[in-house]
PAMI-282478 format. One record per residue (C-alpha): residue in one letter; x, y, z. Coordinates in pm, whole numbers, padded with zeros to 5 digits, always signed. Each point is the difference from the previous one (the first is absolute). Layout:
AXYZ;...
//
This chain:
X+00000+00000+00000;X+00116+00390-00065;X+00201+00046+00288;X-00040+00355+00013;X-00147+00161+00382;X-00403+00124-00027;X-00228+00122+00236;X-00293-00190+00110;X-00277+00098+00254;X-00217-00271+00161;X-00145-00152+00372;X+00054-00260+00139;X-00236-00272-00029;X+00195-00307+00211;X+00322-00044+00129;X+00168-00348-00145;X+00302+00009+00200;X+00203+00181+00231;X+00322-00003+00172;X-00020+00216+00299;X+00359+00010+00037;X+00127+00147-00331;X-00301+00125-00107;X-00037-00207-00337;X-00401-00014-00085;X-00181-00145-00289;X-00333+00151-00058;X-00278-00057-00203;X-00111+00367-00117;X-00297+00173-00237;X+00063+00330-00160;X-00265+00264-00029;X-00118-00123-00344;X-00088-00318+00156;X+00328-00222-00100;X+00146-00208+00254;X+00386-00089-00029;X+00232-00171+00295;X+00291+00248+00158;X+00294-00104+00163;X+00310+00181+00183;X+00064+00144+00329;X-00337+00104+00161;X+00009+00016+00369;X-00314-00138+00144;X-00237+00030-00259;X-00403+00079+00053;X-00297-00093-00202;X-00143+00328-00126;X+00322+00206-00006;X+00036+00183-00357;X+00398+00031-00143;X+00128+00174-00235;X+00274-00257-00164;X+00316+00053-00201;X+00102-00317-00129;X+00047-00194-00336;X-00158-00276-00092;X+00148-00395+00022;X-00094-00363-00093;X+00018-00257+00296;X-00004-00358-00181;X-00168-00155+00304;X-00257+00329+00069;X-00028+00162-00316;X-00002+00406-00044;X+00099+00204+00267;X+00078+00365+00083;X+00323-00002+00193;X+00003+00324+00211;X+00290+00224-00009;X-00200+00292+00220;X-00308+00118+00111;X-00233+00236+00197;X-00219-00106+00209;X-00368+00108+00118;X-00205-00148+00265;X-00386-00075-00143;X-00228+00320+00035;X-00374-00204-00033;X-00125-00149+00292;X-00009-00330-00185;X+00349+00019-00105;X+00102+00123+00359;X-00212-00335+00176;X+00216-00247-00258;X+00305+00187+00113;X-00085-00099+00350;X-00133-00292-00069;X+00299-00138-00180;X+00255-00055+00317;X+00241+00261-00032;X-00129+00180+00311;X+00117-00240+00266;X-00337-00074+00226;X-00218+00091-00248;X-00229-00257-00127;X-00336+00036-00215;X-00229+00051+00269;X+00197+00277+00140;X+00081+00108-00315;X-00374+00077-00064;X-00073+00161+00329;X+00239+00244-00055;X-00064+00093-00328;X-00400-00007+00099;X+00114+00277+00229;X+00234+00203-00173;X-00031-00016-00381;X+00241+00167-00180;X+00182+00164+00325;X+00101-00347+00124;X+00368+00012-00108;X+00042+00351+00181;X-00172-00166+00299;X+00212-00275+00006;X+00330+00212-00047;X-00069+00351+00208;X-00308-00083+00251;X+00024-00408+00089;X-00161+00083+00321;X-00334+00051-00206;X+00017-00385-00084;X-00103-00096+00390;X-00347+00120-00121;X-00018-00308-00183;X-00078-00298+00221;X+00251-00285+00033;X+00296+00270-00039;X+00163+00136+00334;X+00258+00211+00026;X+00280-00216-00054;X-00132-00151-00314;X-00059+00347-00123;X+00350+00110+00038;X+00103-00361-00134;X-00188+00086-00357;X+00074+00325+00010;X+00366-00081+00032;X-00007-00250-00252;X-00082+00225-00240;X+00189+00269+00013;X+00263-00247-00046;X-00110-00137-00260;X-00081+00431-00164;X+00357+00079+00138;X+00189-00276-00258;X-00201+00124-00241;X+00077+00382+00039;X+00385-00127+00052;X-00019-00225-00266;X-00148+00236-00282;X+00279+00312+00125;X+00260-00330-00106;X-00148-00058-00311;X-00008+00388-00072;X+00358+00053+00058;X+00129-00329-00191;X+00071-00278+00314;X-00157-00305-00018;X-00331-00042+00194;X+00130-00304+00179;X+00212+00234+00213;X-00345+00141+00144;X-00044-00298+00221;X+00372-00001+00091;X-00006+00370+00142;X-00326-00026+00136;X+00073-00305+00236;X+00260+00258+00178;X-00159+00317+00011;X-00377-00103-00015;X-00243+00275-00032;X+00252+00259-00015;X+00199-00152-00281;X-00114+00245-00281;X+00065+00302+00218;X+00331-00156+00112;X+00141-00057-00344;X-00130+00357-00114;X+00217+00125+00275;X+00303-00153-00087;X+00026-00231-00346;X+00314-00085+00121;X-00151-00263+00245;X-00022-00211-00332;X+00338-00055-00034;X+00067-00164+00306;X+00096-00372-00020;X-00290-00155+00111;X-00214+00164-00310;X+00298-00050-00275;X-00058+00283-00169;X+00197+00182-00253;X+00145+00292+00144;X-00002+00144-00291;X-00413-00047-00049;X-00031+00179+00324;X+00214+00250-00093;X-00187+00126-00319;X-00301-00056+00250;X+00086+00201+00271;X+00155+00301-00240;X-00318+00013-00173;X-00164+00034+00314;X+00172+00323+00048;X+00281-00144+00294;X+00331+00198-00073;X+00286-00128-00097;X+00246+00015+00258;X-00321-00069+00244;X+00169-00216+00337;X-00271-00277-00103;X+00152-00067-00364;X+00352+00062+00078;X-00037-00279+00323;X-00182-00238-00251;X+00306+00023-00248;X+00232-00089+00259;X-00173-00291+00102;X-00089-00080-00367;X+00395+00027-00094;X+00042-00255+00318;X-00291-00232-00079;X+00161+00011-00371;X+00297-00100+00087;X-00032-00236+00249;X-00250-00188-00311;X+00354-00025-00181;X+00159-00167+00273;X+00144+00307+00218;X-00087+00005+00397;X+00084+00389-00017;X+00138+00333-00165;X+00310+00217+00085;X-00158+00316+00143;X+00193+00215-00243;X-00068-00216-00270;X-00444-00024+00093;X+00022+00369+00015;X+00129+00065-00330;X-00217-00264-00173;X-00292+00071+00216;X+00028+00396-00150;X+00046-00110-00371;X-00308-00220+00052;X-00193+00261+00122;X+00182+00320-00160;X+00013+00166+00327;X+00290+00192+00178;X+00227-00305+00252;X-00142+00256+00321;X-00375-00136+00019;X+00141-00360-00057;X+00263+00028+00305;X-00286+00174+00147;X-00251-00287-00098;X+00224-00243+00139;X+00091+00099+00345;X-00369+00001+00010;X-00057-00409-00088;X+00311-00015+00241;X-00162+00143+00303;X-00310-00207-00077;X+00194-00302-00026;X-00089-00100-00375;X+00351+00032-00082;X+00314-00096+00199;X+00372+00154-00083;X+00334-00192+00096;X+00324-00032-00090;X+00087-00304-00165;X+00385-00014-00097;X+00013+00396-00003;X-00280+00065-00188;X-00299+00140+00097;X-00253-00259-00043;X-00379+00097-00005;X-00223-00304+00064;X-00365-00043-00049;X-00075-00070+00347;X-00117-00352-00052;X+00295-00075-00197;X+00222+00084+00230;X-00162-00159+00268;X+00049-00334-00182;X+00333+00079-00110;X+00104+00057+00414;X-00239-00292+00094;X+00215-00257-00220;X+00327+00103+00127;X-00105+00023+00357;X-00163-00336+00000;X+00279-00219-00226;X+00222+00182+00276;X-00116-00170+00287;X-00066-00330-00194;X+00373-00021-00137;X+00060+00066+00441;X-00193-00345+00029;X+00282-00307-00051;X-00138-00335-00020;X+00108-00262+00211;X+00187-00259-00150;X-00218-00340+00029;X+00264-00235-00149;X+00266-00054-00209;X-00091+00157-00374;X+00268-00098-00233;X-00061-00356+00053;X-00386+00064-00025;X+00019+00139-00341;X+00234-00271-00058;X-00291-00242+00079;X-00207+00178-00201;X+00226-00033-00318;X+00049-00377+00070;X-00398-00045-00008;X-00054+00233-00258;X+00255-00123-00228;X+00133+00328-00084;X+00323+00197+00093;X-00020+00363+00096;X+00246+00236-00137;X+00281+00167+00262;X-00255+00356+00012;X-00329-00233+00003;X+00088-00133+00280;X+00125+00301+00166;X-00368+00158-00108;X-00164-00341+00235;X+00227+00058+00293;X-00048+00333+00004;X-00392+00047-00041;X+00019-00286+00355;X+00242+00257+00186;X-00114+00341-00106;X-00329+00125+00121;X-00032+00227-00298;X+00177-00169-00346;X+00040+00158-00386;X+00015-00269-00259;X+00118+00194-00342;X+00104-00142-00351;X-00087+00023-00339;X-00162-00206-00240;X+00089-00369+00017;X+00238+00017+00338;X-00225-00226+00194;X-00247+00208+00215;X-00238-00212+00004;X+00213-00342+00081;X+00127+00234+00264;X-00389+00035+00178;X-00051-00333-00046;X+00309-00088+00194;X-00103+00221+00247;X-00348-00102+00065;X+00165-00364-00001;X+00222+00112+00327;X-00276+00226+00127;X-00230-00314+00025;X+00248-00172+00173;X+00022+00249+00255;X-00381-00026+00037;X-00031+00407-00113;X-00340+00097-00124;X+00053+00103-00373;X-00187+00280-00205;X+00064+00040-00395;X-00134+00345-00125;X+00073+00193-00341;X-00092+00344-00120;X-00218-00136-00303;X-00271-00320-00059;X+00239-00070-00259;X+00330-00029+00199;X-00196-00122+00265;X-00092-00296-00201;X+00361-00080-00113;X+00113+00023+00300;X-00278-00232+00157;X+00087-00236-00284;X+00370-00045+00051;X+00046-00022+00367;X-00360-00224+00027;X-00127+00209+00275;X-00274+00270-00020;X+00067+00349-00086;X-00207+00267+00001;X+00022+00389-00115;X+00069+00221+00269;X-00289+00187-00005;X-00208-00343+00030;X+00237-00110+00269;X-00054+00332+00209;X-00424-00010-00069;X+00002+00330-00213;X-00287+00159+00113;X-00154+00433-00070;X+00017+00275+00215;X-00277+00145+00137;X+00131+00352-00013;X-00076-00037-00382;X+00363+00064-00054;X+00001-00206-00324;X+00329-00207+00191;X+00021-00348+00102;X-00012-00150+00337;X+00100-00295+00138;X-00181-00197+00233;X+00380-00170+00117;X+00192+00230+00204;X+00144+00066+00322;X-00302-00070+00195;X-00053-00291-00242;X+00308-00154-00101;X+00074-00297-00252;X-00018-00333+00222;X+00356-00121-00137;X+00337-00022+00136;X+00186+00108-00381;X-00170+00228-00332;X+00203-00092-00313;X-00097+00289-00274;X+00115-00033-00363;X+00043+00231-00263;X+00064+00209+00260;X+00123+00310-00244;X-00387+00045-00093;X-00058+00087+00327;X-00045+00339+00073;X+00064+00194+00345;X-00345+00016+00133;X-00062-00372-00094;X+00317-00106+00205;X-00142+00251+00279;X-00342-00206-00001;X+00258-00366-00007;X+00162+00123+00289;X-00272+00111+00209;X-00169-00320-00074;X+00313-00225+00179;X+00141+00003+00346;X+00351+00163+00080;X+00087-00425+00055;X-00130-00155-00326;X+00294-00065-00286;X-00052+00213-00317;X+00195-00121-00291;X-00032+00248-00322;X+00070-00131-00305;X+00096+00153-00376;X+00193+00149-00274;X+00138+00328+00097;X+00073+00074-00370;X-00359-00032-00100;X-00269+00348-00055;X-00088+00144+00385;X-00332+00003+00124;X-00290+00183-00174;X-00072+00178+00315;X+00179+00200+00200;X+00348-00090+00096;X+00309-00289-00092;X-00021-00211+00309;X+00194-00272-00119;X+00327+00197-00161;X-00059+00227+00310;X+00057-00271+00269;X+00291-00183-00158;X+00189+00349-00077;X-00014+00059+00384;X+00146-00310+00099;X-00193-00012+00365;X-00155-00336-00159;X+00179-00318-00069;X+00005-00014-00327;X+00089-00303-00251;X+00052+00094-00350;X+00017-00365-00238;X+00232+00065-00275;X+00062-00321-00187;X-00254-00131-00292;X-00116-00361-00012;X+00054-00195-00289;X-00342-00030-00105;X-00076+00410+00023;X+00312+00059-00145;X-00151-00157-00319;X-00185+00306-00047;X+00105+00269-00209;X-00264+00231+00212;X+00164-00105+00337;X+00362-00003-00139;X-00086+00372-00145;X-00162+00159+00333;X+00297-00109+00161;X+00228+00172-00296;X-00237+00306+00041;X+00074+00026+00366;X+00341-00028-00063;X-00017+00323-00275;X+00098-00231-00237;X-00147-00033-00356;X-00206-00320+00009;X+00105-00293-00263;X-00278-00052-00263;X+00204-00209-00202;X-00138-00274+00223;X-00336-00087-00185;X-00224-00244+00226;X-00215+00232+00227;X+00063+00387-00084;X+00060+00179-00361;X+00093+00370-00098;X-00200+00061-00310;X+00139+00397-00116;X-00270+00213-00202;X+00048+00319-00121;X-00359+00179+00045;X-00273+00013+00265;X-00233-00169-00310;X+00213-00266-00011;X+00061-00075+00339;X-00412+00005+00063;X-00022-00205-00351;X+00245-00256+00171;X-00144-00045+00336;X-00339-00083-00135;X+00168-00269-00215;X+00169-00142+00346;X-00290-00033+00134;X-00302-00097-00250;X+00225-00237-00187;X+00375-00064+00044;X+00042-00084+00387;X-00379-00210-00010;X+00150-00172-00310;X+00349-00053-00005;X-00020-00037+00418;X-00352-00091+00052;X-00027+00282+00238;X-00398+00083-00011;X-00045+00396-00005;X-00189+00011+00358;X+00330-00117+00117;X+00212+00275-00161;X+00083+00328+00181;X+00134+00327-00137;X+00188+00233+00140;X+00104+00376-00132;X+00191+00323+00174;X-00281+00208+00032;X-00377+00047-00048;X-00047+00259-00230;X+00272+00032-00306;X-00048-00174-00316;X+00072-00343+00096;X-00129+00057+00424;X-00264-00173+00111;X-00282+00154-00119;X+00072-00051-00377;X+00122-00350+00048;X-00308-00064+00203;X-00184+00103-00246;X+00173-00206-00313;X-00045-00293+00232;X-00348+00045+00057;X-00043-00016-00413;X+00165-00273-00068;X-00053-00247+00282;X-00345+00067+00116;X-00159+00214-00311;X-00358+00067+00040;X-00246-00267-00039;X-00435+00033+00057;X+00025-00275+00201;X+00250+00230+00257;X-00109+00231+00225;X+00219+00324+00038;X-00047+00343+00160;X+00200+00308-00010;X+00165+00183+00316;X+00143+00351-00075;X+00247-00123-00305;X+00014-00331+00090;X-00235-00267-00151;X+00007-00367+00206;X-00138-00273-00164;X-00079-00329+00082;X+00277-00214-00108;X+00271+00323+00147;X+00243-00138+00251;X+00060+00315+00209;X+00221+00070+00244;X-00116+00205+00348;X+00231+00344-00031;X-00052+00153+00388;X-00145-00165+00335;X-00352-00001+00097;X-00056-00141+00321;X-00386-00006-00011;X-00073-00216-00258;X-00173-00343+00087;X+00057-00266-00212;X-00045-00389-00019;X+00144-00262-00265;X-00247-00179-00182;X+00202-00293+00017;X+00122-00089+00346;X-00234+00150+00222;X+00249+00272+00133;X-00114+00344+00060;X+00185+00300+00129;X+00048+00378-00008;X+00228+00224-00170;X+00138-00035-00320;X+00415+00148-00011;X+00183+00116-00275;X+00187-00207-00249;X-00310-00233+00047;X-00034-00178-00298;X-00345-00157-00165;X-00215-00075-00290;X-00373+00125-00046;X-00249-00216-00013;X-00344+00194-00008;X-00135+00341+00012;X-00297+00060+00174;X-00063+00372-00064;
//
């Protein structure tokens, strides 16, 4: 159908579904001429009888047929008295049923909705409503009025309607005058807001621009920014004098803005090897919480239960296998060190390490957990030692914050600890600072933590490089395995990393696992990719495309993501009648797409259709195919 946006007015004549938490509705609607159509997109608690004006295009559901898909809209509560009793009538007033519904339009008419919203004490005169329940309707409603209001100022100034339910459940009735006041609310974390939307926003709202609201939003903006691309803070000078260009202000009202988030304890300043550090103050909390507690672990030595060369000697004899000189080293140390590091590249053994060291650990009778940033290396890691391993946010019960703060909690932690006497983590360089903050609350000062990865490899998406961090300050015992295993060292891949690490040139003249195919244009190099992977690797190697993963420098240049994404898209999963798709922005997913989760969302149930398993949050780099689209 012509995708371009129309307007549309119509009432609502039923409500098919709703979704009280996101505000997705599907309604079933007649226009003034008498046509009736189904709508769907974010409508906050719908009501039988309200009229919109729509802005939407039109769309073709294969399972539902034609439907408007709503990009914005005014609304207007009904103005008949019939229209006003299926309003009520319809269960978005909370305590309102049909029967009361009538009386109260029997009694008021047309002036029921001002009732209701300015003079609730008139609905005692109704009998079988007291006090209480008046305020409780009356309450209800301007609720349900106030997302509206807040939801149509969104839609006015370009934010997504969505947001309306987000703001409202922290500032409740006040939450139009409170962003009207200050726009700049928007950009706080728990909203994830451009500041840059709330900028054009607030300016046009007539709030100056070196105003101590926009200039303390930038700093925390520049913060919040940065910490997204892995920073836990800012030099002062250096925030300043970005913090100014951002906002083209003079540096005085930032240095003024900041001693100001300072004071209130939003931002913390230290000195951190001479330079002046400034912190967003949960960041730095973290940051001192990790130190303070691996501090006073490292202080905890074990007590040596027995003799633990000639255990891991045992352990070789049973397991037919002989541990190399630093392998073993890695065993003996995790028993005698109440805090270990277990480093190496690819193919240098990690993971015979852990197994040797849940071998000894179960001979000392020590209660064993396995944990892992991702499902995925969760999984692996489960499947080589043949023990259980779970993420870390499943192993800690990830949980929401009340305070609406948009940030994970954990329902493990100090008053709650994990019930085990040593936490193995993997892939521990994914792990960001206020991830290991959550780990370490979650254990007692006595329990054995042994972190395991590649130094070498990408740091954390979030905030922080934990892993490169703690081995550079040498307060942990650290074992670094060097030497690669006959099998890995098969690999061109591994052999190469290692070359790589070593600022050496890797050797492609070793064809079996890697090639260095040279092309001279971005055309080719697009043209050749889509040949890897739609013919040459599923025919000459019998890899299957679903099993094939790309990787580029960047997202946006003429052979970043978004192109090749693109390309992909055409040749592996063209469209097809029999496929569902549906655009987002400039994206269009289709079922078919494998897709790839690009930042964390921690509120997001979901189950698996295959094994029963359900769960919340999805976390970036999560990768997975769709199957259906419902909407």
């Amino acid at each position: 159908m012509d995708d371009k946006e129309i307007i549309i007015e119509a009432t609502v004549e039923s409500i098919v579904y709703k979704n009280a938490e996101n505000g997705y509705s599907v309604l079933r609607m007649k226009t003034a001429g008498g046509d009736s159509l189904v709508a769907v997109g974010c409508v906050p608690n719908p009501g039988v009888g309200e009229s919109f004006s729509m802005t939407g295009v039109w769309s073709t559901h294969t399972t539902y047929g034609d439907q408007f898909r709503i990009t914005g809209l005014e609304r207007r509560l009904p103005a008949t008295v019939g229209a006003i009793l299926d309003y009520l009538s319809s269960g978005t007033i909370r305590g309102v049923g049909r029967a009361t519904a009538q009386k109260i339009v029997d009694k008021f008419g047309e002036s029921t909705f001002n009732i209701i919203e300015f003079d609730h004490e008139r609905l005692t005169e109704i009998s079988g409503i007291n006090p209480k329940k008046a305020g409780s309707i009356s309450e209800s409603f301007r609720v349900q009025n106030g997302i509206s209001r807040l939801m149509e100022f969104l839609l006015k100034t370009g934010f997504e309607p969505a947001l309306a339910l987000s703001i409202y459940s922290v500032y409740g009735a006040a939450s139009l005058t409170v962003i009207q006041n200050n726009p700049y609310i928007l950009a706080q974390p728990e909203f994830g807001v451009e500041f840059s939307m709330v900028d054009k926003l607030a300016l046009s709202l007539g709030f100056p621009y070196d105003c101590p609201e926009r200039v303390r939003a930038a700093v925390i903006y520049e913060l919040s920014h940065n910490a997204n691309a892995g920073h836990t803070f800012i030099p002062k000078e250096k925030l300043v004098s970005v913090t100014a260009r951002l906002i083209d202000v003079d540096v005085n009202p930032v240095f003024d803005a900041m001693h100001k988030l300072l004071d209130s304890g939003q931002l913390v300043s230290e000195y951190v090897c001479g330079v002046n550090a400034c912190y967003l103050s949960y960041l730095h909390e973290a940051e001192t919480f990790v130190a303070d507690k691996l501090c006073n672990m490292t202080a905890c030595r074990p007590q040596v239960v027995f003799d633990y060369e000639d255990e891991v000697s045992r352990i070789e004899e049973e397991n037919n296998i002989e541990y190399a000189p630093k392998q073993r080293e890695a065993i003996i140390a995790a028993a005698n060190s109440p805090v270990m590091i277990l480093t190496g590249g690819p193919g240098t053994g990690k993971t015979t390490v852990v197994r040797g060291i849940l071998s000894l650990f179960e001979r000392m009778k020590l209660k064993t957990t396995l944990a892992a940033p991702t499902g995925r290396a969760a999984k692996r890691m489960g499947e080589f030692c043949g023990v259980e391993a779970k993420t870390i946010h499943r192993l800690l019960e990830m949980g929401f914050d009340d305070g609406n703060t948009g940030m994970p909690v954990f329902n493990r932690d100090r008053d709650n600890p994990l019930d085990t006497d040593v936490l193995i983590i993997d892939e521990v360089s994914m792990v960001d600072i206020t991830l290991m903050r959550a780990v370490l609350d979650a254990i007692s000062i006595k329990c054995k933590l042994i972190l395991v990865g590649d130094a070498d490899q990408l740091p954390s998406i979030g905030a922080g490089n934990v892993l490169k961090d703690l081995i550079a300050s040498r307060a942990i015992k650290t074992v670094r395995l060097d030497e690669i295993f006959r099998q890995a060292a098969e690999s061109s891949i591994v052999v190469g990393a290692h070359s790589v690490n070593r600022g050496d040139m890797p050797d492609f003249s070793r064809k079996n696992d890697m090639f260095f195919i040279r092309k001279n244009s971005y055309g080719e190099l697009i043209d050749t990719v889509l040949e890897l992977c739609t013919t040459r690797l599923p025919d000459k190697l019998g890899i299957p495309p679903s099993q094939i993963q790309v990787l580029t420098v960047s997202r946006i240049h003429e052979a970043g993501t978004v192109i090749l994404n693109r390309r992909l898209q055409e040749a592996l999963n063209p469209p097809d009648p029999s496929k569902p798709e549906r655009g987002f922005g400039d994206k269009l997913f289709r079922v078919g797409d494998r897709v790839m989760q690009i930042r964390n969302n921690y509120d997001i149930e979901w189950y698996s259709v295959f094994g029963g398993e359900s769960g919340t949050g999805v976390f970036n780099g999560d990768i997975g195919e769709i199957t259906g689209i419902d909407f």
